[in-house]
C-alpha positions as CSV (number, residue, x, y, z in Angstrom):
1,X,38.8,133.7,35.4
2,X,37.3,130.8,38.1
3,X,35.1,132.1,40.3
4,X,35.9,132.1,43.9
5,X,32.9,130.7,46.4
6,X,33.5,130.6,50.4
7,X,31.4,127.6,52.1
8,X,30.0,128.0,55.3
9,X,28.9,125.3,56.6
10,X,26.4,125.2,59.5
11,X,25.4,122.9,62.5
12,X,23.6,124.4,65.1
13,X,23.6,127.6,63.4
14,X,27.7,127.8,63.9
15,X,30.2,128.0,60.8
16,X,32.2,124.6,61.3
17,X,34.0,122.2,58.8
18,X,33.1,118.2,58.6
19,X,36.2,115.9,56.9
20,X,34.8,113.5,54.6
21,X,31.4,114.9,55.6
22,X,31.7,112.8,58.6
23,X,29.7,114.2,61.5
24,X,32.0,113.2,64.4
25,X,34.9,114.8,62.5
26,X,33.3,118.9,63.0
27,X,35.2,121.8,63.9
28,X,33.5,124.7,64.8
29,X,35.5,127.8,63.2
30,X,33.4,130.8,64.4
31,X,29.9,131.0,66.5
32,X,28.9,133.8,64.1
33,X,28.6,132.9,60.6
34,X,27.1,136.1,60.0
35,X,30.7,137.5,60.7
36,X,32.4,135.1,58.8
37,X,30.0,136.2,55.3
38,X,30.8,140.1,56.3
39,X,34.5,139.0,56.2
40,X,34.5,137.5,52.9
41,X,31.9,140.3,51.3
42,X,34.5,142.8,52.4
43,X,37.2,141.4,50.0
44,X,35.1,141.5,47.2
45,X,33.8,138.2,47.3
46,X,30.4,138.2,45.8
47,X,29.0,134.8,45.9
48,X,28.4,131.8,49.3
49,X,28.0,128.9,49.2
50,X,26.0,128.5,52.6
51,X,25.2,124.7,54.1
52,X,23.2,123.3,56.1
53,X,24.5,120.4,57.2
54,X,21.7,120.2,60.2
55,X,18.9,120.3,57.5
56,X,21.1,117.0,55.5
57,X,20.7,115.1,58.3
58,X,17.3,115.6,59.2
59,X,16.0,115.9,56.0
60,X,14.0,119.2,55.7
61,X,15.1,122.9,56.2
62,X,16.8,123.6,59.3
63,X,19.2,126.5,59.4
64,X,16.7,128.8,57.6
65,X,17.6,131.9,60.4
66,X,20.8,131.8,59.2
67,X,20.6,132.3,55.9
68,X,18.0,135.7,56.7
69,X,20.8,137.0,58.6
70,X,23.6,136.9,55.8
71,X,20.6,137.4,52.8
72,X,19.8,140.5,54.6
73,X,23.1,142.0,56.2
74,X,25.1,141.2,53.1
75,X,24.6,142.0,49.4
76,X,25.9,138.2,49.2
77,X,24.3,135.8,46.4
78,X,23.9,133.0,48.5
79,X,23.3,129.4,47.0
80,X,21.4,127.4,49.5
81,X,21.5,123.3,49.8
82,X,21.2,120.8,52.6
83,X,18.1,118.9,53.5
84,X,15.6,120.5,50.7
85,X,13.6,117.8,50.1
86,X,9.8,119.4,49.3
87,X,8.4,122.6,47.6
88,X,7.8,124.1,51.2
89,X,11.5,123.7,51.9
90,X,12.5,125.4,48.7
91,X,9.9,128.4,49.4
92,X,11.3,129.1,52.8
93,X,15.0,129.0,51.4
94,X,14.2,131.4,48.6
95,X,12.1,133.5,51.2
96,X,15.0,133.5,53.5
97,X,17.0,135.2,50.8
98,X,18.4,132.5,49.4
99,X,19.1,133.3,45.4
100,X,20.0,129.4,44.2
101,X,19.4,126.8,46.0
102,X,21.3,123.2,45.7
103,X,19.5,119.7,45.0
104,X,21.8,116.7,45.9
105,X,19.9,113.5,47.5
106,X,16.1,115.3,46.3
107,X,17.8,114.8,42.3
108,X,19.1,111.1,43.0
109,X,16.3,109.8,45.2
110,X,13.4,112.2,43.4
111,X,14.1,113.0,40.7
112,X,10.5,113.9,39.5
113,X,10.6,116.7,42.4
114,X,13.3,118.2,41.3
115,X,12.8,118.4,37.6
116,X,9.7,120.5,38.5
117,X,11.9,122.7,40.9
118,X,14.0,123.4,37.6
119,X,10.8,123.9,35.4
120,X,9.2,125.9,37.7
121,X,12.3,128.2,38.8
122,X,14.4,128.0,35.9
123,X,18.5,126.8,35.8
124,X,19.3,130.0,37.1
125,X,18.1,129.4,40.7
126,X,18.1,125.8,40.6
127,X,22.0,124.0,41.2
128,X,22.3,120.1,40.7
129,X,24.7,118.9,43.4
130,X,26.6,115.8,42.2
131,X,28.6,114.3,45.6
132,X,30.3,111.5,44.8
133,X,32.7,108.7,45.6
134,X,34.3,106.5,44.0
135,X,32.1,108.2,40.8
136,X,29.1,107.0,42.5
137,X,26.6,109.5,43.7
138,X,26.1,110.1,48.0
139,X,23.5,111.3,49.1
140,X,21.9,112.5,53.1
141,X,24.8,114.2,53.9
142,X,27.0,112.1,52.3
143,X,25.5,109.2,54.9
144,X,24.6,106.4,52.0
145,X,26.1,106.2,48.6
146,X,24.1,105.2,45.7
147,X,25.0,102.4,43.1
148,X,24.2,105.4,40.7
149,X,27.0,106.4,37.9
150,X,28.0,110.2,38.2
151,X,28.6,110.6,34.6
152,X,25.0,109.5,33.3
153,X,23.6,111.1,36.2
154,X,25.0,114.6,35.3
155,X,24.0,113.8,31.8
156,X,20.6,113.3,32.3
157,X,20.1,116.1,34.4
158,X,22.3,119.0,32.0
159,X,19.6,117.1,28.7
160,X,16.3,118.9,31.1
161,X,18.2,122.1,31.3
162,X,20.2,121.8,33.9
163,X,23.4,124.1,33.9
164,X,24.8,124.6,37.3
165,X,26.7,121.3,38.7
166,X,28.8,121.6,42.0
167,X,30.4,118.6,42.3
168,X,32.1,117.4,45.6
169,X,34.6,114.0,45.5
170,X,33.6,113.3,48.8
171,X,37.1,111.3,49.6
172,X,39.1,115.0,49.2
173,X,36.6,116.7,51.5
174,X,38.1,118.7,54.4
175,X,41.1,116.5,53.7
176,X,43.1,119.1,51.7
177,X,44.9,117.1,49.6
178,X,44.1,118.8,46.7
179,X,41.0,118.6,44.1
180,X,39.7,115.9,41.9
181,X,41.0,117.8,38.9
182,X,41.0,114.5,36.4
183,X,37.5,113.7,37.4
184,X,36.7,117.9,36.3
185,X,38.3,117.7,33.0
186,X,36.4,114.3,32.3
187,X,32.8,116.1,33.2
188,X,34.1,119.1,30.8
189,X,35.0,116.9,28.0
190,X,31.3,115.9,27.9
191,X,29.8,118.9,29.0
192,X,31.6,121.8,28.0
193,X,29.1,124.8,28.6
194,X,28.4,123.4,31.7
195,X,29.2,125.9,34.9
196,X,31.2,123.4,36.8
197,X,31.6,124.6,40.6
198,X,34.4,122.3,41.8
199,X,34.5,121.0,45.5
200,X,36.6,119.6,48.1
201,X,40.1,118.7,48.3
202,X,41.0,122.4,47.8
203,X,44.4,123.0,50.2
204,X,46.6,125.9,48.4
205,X,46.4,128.7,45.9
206,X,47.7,126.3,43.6
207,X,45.2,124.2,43.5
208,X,42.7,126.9,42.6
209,X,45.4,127.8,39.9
210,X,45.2,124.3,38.5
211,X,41.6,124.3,38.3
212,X,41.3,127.6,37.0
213,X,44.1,125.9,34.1
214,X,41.9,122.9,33.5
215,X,38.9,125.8,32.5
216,X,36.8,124.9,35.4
217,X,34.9,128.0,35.6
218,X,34.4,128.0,39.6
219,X,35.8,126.4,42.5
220,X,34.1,126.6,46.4
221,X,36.9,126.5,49.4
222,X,36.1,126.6,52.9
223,X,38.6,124.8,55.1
224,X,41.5,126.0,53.4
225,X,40.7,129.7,53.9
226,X,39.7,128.6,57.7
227,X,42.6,126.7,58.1
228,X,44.7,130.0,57.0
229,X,45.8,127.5,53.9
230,X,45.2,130.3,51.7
231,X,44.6,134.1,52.8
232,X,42.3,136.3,52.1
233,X,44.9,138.8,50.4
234,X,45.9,136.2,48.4
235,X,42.3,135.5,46.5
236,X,42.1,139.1,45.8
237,X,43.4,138.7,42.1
238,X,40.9,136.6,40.9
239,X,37.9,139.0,42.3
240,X,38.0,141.3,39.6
């Protein structure tokens, strides 16, 4: 069964939503994102995917507060990314409560740094986050894009261990228009253990349906469940 993850993402410690990560495009959805990670741990969701989009953008740790709130007023396993760029970063996430953090611009731009993060902490706690468009990889909040190749990129990565890849198509971000299922099933085909977390695009229940058909084992949705796209009711059979 595909694994259900909430995003919140944060800017100025408020839950909000970007569209194709674009920072002039943000709606806030709640003040209190504290609430909004009660709301989902009170379905039965058991895993959050929490952002922060201020830390992208500035390039170190920002919304560290944020995450201590929900780490320590919800039994949440929170996954962590957004602007860890150094080993002090990573210790204040983890000591924040953070249980796996997410490497995106630190893998493509440093990639030395965050091969030690996985030897050090293991592929358990340590996600590679693969945003791309156009299969290149983004990177600083989806800012610049790279001239690297997503596929060779993942590949490298998954040969020194990793086995956690969220991957975003950043041109179905906030859009939803529904996922990059194609580009999921290619990743699979070459990487079939991999734990695939597909993002962006997500707009229905059907689209987590067709993901969940094409065996990608977990799926993150935030502005579709904000948007009241798909309700909370509705997510309930696939949190056994």
């Amino acid at each position: 069964m595909i694994e259900i993850i909430p995003a919140i993402d944060i800017i100025d410690g408020k839950c909000v939503r970007l569209s194709q990560g674009d920072y002039a495009q943000k709606k806030v959805y709640n003040e209190n994102p504290l609430e909004v990670a009660k709301m989902f741990e009170s379905i039965g969701i058991r895993r959050l995917h929490l952002v922060d989009l201020d830390g992208a953008k500035a390039k170190h740790i920002v919304n560290y507060k944020v995450l201590e709130q929900i780490a320590t007023k919800t039994s949440l396993i929170i996954d962590f990314g957004g602007g860890l760029k150094s080993d002090e970063d990573l210790s204040i996430a983890f000591n924040s409560g953070a249980s796996m953090v997410t490497g995106g611009s630190i893998a493509a731009k440093d990639p030395a740094v965050f091969l030690s993060w996985l030897n050090k902490f293991g592929a358990d706690k340590i996600i590679l986050g693969a945003d791309v468009k156009d299969e290149k990889i983004a990177v600083g909040g989806w800012i610049e894009t790279t001239q690297l190749d997503l596929m060779p990129f993942v590949s490298k990565f998954v040969e020194e261990g990793v086995d956690k890849v969220i991957c975003t198509d950043i041109s179905k971000d906030g859009m939803l228009k529904g996922p990059s299922i194609a580009l999921y099933e290619k990743i699979l085909a070459e990487h079939p253990n991999l734990y695939l977390i597909a993002s962006g695009g997500v707009s229905s229940m059907e689209d987590i349906e067709n993901l969940e058909s094409a065996n990608v084992p977990a799926v993150i949705t935030g502005k579709a469940i904000y948007e009241g796209r798909i309700k909370m009711n509705d997510l309930s059979r696939f949190l056994s």
